[in-house]
N, C-alpha and C positions, 0 to 999 in steps of 0.2 A: 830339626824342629822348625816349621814356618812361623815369621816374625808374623804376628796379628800388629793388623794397623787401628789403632783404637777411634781414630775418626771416622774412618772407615765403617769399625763397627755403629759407632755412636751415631751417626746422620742414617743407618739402616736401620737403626733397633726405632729410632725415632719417627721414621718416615712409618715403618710398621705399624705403628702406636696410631697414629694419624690416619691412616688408611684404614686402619679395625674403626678407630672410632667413629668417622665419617659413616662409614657401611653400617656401624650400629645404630647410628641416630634418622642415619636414611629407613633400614630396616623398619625398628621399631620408636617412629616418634614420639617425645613424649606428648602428654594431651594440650600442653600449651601450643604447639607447633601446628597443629590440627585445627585450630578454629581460634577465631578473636572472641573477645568479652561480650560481643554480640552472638555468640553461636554460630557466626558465620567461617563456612570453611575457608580456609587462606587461598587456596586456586579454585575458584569459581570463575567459570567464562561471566561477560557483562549479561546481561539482561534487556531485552527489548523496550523501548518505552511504548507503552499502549498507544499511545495517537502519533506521534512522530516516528518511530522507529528504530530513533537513535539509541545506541550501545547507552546503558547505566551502569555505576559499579553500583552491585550487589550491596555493599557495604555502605554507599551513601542512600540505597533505598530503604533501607530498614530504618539505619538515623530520622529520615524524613519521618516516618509512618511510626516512628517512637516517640518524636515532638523533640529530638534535639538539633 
């Protein structure tokens, strides 16, 4: 009968555990994951500024045009 190495098993059952969960919270994120308290989605490329042209983050232009 082969000797089972139980650390062996224990750092595989675990890394397992790890790897499902990662791929389930990649799969299906929850809805806090998906957008800040402003409705805005967390990967959004920056935004053009109308007269300059320089990159905005998305997130500090809504701030402005909300008054905080």
């Amino acid at each position: 009968m082969p000797k089972v190495n139980l650390t062996r098993l224990y750092v595989y059952v675990i890394s397992l555990v790890c790897a499902a969960s990662l791929v389930y919270v990649y799969a299906m994120p929850p809805e806090s994951l998906r957008k800040s308290r402003d409705g805005i989605p967390f990967f959004t490329p920056p935004v053009a500024h109308p007269d300059t042209g320089e990159p905005l983050d998305l997130g500090d232009l809504v701030r402005h045009f909300k008054g905080e």
